[in-house]
Structure formats: structure tokens, C-alpha cells
N, CA, C and O atoms as a CHARMM CRD file, in Angstrom:
* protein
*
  276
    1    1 UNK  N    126.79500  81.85100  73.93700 PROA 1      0.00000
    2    1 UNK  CA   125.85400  80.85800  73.45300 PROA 1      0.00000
    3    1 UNK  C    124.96500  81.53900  72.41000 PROA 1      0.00000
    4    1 UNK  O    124.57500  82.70400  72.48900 PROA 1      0.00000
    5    2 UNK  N    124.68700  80.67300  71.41800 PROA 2      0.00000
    6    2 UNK  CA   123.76700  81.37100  70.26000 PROA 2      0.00000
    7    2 UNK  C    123.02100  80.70400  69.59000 PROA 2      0.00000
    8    2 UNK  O    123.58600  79.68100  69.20400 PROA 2      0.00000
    9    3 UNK  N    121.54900  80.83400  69.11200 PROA 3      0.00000
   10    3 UNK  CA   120.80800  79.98700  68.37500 PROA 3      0.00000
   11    3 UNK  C    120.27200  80.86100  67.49200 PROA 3      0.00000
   12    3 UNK  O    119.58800  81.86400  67.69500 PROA 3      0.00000
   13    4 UNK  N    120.84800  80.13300  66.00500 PROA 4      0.00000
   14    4 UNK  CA   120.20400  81.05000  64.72400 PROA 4      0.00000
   15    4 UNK  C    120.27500  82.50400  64.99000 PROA 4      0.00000
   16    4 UNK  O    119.32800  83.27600  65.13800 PROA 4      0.00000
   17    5 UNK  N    121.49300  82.74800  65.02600 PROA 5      0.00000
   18    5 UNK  CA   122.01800  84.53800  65.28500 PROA 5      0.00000
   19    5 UNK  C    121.40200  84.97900  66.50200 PROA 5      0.00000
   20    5 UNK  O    121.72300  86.14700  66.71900 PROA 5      0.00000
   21    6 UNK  N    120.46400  84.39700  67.58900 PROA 6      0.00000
   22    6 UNK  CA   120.42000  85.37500  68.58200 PROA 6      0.00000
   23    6 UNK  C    121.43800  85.12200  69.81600 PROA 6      0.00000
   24    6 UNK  O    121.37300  84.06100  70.43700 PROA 6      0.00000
   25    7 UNK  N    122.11200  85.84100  70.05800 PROA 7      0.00000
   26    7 UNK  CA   123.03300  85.34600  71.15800 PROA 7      0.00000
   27    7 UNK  C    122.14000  85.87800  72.68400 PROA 7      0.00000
   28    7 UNK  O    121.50600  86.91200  72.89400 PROA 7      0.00000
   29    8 UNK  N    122.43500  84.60800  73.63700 PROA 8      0.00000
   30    8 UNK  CA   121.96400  85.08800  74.92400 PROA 8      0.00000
   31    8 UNK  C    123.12600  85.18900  75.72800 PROA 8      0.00000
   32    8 UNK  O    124.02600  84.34900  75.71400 PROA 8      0.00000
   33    9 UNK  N    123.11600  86.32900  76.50800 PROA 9      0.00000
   34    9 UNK  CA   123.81200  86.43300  77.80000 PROA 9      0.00000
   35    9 UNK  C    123.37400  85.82700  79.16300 PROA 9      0.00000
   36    9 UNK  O    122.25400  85.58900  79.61600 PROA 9      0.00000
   37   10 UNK  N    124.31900  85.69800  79.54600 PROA 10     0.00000
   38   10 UNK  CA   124.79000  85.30400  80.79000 PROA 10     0.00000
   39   10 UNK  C    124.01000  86.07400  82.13700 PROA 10     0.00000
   40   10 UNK  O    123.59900  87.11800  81.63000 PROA 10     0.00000
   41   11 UNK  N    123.63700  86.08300  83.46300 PROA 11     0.00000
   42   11 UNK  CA   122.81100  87.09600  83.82600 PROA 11     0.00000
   43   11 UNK  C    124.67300  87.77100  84.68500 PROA 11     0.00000
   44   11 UNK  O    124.67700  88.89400  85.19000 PROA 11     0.00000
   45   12 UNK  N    125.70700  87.09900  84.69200 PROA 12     0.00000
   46   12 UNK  CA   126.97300  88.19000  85.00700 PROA 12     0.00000
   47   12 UNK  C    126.84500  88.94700  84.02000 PROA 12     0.00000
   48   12 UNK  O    126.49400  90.12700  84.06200 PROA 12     0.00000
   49   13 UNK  N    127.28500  87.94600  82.51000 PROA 13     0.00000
   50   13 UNK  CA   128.03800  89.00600  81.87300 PROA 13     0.00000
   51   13 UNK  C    127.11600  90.47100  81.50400 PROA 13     0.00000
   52   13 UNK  O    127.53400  91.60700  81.27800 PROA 13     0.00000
   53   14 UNK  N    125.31400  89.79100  81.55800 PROA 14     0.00000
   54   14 UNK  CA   124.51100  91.14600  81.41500 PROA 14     0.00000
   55   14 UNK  C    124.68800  92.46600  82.84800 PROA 14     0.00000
   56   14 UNK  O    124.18300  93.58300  82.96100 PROA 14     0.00000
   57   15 UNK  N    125.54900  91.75000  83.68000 PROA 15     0.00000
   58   15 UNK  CA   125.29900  93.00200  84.90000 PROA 15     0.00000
   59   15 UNK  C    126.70300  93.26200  84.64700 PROA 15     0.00000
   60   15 UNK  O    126.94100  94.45900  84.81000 PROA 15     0.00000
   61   16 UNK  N    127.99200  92.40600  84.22000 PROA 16     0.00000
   62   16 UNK  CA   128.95400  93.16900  83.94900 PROA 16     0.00000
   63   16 UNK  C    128.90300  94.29400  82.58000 PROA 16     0.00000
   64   16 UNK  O    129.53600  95.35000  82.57300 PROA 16     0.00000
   65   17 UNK  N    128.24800  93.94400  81.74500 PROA 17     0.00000
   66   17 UNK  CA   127.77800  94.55400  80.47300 PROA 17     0.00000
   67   17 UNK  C    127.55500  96.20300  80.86100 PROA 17     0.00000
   68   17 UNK  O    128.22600  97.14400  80.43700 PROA 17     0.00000
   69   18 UNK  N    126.28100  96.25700  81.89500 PROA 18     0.00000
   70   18 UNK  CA   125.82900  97.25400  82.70100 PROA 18     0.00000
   71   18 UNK  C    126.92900  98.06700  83.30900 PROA 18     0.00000
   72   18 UNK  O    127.05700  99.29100  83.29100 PROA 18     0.00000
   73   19 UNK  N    127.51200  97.37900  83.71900 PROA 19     0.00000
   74   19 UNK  CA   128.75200  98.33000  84.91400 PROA 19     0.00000
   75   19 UNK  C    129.89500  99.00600  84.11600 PROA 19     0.00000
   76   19 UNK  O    130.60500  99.84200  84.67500 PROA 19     0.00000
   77   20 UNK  N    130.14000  98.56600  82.46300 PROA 20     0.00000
   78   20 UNK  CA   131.12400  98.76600  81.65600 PROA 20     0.00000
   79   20 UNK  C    130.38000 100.32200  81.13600 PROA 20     0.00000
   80   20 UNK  O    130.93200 101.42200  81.12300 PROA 20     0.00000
   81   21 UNK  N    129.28000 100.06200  80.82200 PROA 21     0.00000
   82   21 UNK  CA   128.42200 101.24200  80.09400 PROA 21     0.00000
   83   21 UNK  C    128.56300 102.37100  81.07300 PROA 21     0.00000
   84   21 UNK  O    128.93900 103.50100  80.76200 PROA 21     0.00000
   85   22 UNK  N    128.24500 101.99100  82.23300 PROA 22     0.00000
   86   22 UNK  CA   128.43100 102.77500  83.38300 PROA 22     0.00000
   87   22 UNK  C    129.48500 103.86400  83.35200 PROA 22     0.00000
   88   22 UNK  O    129.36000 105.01500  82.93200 PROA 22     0.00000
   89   23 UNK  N    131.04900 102.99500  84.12800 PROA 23     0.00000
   90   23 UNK  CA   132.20800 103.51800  84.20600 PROA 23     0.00000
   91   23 UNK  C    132.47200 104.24300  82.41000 PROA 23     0.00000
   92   23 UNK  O    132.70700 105.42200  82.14700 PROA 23     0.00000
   93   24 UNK  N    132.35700 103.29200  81.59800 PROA 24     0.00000
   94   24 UNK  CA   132.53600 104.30500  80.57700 PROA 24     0.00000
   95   24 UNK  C    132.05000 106.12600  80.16800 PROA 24     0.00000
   96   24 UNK  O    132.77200 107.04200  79.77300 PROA 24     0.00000
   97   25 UNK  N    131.05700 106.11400  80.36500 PROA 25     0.00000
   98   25 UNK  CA   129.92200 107.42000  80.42200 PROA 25     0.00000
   99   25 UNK  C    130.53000 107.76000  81.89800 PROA 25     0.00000
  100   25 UNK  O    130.33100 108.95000  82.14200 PROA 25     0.00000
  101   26 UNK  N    131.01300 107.28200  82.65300 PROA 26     0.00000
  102   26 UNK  CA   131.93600 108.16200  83.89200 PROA 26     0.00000
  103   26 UNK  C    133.26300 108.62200  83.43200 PROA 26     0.00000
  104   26 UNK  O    133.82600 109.68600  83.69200 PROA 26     0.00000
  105   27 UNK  N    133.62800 107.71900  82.76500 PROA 27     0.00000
  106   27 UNK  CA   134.79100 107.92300  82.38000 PROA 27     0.00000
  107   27 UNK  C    135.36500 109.20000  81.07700 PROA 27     0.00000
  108   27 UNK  O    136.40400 109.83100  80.88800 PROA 27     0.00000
  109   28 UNK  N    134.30800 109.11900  80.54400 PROA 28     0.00000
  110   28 UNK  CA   134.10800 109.97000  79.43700 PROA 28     0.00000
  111   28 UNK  C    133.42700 111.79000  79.89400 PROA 28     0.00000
  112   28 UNK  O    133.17200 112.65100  79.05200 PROA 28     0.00000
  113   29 UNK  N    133.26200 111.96500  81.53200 PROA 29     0.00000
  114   29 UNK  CA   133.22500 112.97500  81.99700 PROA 29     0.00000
  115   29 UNK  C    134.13000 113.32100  83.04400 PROA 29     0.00000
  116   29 UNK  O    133.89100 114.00600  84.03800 PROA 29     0.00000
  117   30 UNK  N    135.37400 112.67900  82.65300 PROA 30     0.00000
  118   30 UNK  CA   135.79800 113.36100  83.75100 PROA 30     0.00000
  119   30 UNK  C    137.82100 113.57300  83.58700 PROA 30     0.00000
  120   30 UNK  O    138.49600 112.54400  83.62700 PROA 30     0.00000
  121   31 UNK  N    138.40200 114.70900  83.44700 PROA 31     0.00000
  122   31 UNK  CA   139.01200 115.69700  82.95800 PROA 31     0.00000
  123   31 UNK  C    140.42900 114.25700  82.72100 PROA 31     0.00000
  124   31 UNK  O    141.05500 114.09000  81.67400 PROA 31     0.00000
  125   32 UNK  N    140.55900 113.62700  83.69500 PROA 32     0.00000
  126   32 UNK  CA   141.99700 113.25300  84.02300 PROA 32     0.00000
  127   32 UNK  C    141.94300 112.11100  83.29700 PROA 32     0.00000
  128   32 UNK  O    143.01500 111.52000  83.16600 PROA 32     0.00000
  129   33 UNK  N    140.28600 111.30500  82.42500 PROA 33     0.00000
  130   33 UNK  CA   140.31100 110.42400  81.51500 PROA 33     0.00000
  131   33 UNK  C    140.60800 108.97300  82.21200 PROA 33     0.00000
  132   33 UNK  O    140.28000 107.97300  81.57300 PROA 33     0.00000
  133   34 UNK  N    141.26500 108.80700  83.60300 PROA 34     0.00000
  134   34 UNK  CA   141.61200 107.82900  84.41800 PROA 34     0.00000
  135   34 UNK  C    140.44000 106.98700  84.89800 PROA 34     0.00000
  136   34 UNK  O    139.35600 107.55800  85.02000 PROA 34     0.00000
  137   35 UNK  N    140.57100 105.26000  85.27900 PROA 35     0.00000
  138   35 UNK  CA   139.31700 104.70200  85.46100 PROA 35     0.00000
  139   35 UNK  C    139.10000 105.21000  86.92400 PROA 35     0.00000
  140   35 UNK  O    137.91700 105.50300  87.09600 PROA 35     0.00000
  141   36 UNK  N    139.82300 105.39000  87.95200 PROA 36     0.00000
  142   36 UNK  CA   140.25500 105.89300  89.51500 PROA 36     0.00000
  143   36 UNK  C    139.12300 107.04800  89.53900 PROA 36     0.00000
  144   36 UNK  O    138.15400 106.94300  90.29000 PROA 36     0.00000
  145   37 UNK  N    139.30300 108.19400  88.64900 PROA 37     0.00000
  146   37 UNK  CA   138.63600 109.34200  88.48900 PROA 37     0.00000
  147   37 UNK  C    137.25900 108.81100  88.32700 PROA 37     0.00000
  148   37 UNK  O    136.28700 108.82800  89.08200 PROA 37     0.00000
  149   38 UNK  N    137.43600 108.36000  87.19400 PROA 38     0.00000
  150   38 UNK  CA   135.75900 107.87000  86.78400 PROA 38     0.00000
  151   38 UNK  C    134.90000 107.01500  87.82400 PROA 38     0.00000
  152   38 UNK  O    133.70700 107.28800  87.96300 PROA 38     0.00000
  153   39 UNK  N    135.41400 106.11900  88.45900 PROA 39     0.00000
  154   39 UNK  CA   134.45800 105.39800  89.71100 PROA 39     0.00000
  155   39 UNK  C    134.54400 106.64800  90.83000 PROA 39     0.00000
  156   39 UNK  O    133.54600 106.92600  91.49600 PROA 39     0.00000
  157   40 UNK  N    135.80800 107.38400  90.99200 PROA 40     0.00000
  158   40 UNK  CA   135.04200 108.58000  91.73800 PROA 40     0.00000
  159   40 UNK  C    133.59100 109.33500  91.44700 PROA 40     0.00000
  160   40 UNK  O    132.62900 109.63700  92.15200 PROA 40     0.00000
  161   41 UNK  N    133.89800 109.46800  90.19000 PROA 41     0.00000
  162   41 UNK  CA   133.07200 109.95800  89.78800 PROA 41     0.00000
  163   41 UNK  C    131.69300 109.75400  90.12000 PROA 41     0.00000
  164   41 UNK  O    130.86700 110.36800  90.79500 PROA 41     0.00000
  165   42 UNK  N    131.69900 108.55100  89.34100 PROA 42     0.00000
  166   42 UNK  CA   130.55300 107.33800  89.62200 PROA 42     0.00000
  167   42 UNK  C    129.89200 107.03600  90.98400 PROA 42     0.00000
  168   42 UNK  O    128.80700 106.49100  91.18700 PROA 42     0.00000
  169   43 UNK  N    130.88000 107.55900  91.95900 PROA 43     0.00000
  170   43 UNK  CA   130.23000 107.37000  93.27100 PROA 43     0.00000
  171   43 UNK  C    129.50900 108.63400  94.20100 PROA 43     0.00000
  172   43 UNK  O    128.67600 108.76100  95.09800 PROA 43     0.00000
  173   44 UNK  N    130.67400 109.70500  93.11300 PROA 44     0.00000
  174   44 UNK  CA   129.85500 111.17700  93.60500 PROA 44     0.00000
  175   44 UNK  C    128.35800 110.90800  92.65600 PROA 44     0.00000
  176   44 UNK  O    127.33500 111.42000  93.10900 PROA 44     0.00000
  177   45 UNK  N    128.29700 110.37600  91.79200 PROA 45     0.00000
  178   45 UNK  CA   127.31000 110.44400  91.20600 PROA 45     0.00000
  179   45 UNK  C    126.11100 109.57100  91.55600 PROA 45     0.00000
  180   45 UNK  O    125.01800 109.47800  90.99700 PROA 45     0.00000
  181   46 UNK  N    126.58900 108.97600  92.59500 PROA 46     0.00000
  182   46 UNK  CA   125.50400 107.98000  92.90000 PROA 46     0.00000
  183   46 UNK  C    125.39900 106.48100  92.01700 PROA 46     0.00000
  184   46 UNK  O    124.95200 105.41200  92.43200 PROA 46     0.00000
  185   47 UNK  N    125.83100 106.72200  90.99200 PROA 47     0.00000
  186   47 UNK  CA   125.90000 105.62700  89.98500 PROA 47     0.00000
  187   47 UNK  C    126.39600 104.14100  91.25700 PROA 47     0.00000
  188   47 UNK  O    125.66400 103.26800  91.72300 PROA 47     0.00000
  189   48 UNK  N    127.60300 104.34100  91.43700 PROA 48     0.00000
  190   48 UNK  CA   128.12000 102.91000  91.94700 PROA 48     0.00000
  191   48 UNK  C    128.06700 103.34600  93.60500 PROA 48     0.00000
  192   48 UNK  O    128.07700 104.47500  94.09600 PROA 48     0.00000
  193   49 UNK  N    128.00800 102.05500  94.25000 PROA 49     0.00000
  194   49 UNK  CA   127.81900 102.16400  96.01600 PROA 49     0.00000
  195   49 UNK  C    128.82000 102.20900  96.35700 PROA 49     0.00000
  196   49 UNK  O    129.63000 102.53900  95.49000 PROA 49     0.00000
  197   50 UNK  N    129.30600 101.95900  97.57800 PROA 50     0.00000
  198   50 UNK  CA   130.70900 101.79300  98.46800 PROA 50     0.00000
  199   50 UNK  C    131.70600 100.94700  98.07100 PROA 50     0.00000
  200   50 UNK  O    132.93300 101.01500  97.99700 PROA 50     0.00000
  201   51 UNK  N    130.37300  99.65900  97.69800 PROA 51     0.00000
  202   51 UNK  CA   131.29900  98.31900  97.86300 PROA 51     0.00000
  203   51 UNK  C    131.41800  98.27100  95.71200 PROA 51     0.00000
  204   51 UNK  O    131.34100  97.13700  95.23700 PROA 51     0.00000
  205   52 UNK  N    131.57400  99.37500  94.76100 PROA 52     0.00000
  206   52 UNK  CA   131.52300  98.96100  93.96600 PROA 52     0.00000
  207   52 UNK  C    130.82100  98.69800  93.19900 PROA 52     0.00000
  208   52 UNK  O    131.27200  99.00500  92.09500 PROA 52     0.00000
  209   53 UNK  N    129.72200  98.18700  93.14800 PROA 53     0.00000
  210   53 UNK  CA   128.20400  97.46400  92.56900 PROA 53     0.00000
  211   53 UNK  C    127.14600  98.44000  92.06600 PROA 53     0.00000
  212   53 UNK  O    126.63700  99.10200  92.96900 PROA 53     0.00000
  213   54 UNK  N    126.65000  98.70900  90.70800 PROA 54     0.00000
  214   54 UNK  CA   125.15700  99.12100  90.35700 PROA 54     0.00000
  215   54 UNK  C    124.74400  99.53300  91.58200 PROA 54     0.00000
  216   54 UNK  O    124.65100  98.72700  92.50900 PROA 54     0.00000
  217   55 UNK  N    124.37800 101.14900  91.75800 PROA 55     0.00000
  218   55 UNK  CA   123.15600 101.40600  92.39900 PROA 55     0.00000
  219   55 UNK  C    121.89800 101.41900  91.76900 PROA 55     0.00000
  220   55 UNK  O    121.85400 100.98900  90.61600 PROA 55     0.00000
  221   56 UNK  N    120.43500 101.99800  92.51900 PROA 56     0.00000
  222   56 UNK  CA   119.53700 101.80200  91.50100 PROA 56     0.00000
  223   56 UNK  C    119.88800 102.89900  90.38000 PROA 56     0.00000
  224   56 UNK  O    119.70600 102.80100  89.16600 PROA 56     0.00000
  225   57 UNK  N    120.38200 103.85700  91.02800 PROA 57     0.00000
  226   57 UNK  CA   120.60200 105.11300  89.63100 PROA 57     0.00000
  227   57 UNK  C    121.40900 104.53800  88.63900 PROA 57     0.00000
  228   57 UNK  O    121.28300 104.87600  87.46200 PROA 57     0.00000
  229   58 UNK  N    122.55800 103.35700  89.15300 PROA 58     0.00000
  230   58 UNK  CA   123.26800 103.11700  87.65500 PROA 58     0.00000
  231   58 UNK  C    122.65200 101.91600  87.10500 PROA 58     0.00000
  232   58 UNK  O    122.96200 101.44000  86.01300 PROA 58     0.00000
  233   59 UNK  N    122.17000 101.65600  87.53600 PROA 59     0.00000
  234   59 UNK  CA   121.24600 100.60600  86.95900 PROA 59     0.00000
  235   59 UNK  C    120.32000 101.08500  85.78600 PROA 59     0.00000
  236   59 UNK  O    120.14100 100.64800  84.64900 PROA 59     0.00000
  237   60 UNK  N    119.78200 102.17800  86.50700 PROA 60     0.00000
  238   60 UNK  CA   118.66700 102.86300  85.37900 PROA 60     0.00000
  239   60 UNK  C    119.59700 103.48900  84.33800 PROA 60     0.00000
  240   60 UNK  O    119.42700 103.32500  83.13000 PROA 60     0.00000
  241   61 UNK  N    120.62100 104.23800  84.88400 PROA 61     0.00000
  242   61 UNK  CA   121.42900 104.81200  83.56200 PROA 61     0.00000
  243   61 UNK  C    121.97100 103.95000  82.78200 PROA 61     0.00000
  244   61 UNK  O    122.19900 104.50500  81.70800 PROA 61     0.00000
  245   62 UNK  N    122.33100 102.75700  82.77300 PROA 62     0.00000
  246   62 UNK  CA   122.89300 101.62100  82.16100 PROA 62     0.00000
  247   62 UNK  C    121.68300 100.91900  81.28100 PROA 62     0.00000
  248   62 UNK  O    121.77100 100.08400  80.38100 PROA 62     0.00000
  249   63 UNK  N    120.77300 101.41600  81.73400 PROA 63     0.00000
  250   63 UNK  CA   119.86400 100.86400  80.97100 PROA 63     0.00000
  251   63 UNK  C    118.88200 101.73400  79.81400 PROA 63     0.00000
  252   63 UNK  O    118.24400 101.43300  78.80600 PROA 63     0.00000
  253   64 UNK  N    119.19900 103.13100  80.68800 PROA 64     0.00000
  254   64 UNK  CA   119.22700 104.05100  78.97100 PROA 64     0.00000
  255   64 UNK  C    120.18200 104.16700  78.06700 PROA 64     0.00000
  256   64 UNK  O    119.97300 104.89600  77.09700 PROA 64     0.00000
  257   65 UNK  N    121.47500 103.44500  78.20400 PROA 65     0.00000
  258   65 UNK  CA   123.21200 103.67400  77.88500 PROA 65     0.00000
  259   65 UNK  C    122.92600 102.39000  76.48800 PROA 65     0.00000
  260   65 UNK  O    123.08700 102.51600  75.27400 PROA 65     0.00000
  261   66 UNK  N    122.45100 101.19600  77.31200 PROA 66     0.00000
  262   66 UNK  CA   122.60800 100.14000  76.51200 PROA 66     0.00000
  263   66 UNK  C    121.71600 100.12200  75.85900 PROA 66     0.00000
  264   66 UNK  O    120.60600 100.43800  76.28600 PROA 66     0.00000
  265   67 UNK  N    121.97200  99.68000  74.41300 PROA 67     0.00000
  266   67 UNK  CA   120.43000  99.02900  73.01000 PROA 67     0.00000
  267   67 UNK  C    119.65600  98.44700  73.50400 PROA 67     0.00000
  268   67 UNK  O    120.24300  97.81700  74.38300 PROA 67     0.00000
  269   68 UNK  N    118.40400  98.16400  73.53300 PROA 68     0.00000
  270   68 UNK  CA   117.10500  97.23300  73.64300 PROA 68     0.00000
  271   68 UNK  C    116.93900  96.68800  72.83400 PROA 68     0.00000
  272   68 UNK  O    116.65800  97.26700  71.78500 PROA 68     0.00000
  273   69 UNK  N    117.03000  95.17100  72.89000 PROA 69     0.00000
  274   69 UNK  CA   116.70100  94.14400  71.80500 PROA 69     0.00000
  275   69 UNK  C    115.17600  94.01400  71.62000 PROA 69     0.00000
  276   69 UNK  O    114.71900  93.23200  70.78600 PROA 69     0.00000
């Protein structure tokens, strides 16, 4: 959706937005380049929980990851 060039998101697609920035910057540390590796990663890292989902740490890192409008 967009009015006069500003586009608004969605409040998914802004938390899927978040979780992409995430796994990416996981993904981008870790040797085997695989997404499997990287949510490992992500979970040794505290970034993502059990069930998958933003912890508060990836929350905050996703939110130094992504631009501020």
C-alpha cells in the first residue's frame, strides 16, 4: 500500500522484514553459508527462540540491521 511515495507495511510483513535481516547477518557468519546453519546459529546466539520467533536480542539486532525512516 502507498500514498504519494510513502509505502506502509504491514505489522507481518514488518516482523517478517525483521526475521529476514536477522537470519541473513546469521547467515552471513557462518562457514557452511546454509539457512539450517544460520538459525543454528541464530539460536546459539540467542537471536531466535525454540519455537523460531524474534527474541528480544533479535529484535534489537534487527533493528540496528534495518534503515530508520
Amino acid at each position: 500500500m502507498s500514498l504519494i511515495g510513502i509505502t506502509f507495511m504491514t505489522k507481518h510483513q514488518h516482523t517478517f522484514l525483521k526475521f529476514e535481516a536477522v537470519l541473513a547477518h546469521c547467515e552471513a557468519r557462518v562457514p557452511e553459508g546454509s539457512l539450517f546453519a544460520a538459525m543454528d546459529y541464530g539460536r546459539e546466539m540467542e537471536f531466535f527462540d525454540a519455537n523460531n520467533k524474534l527474541s528480544v536480542s533479535g529484535e534489537i539486532l534487527a533493528e540496528l540491521i534495518l534503515p530508520t525512516t
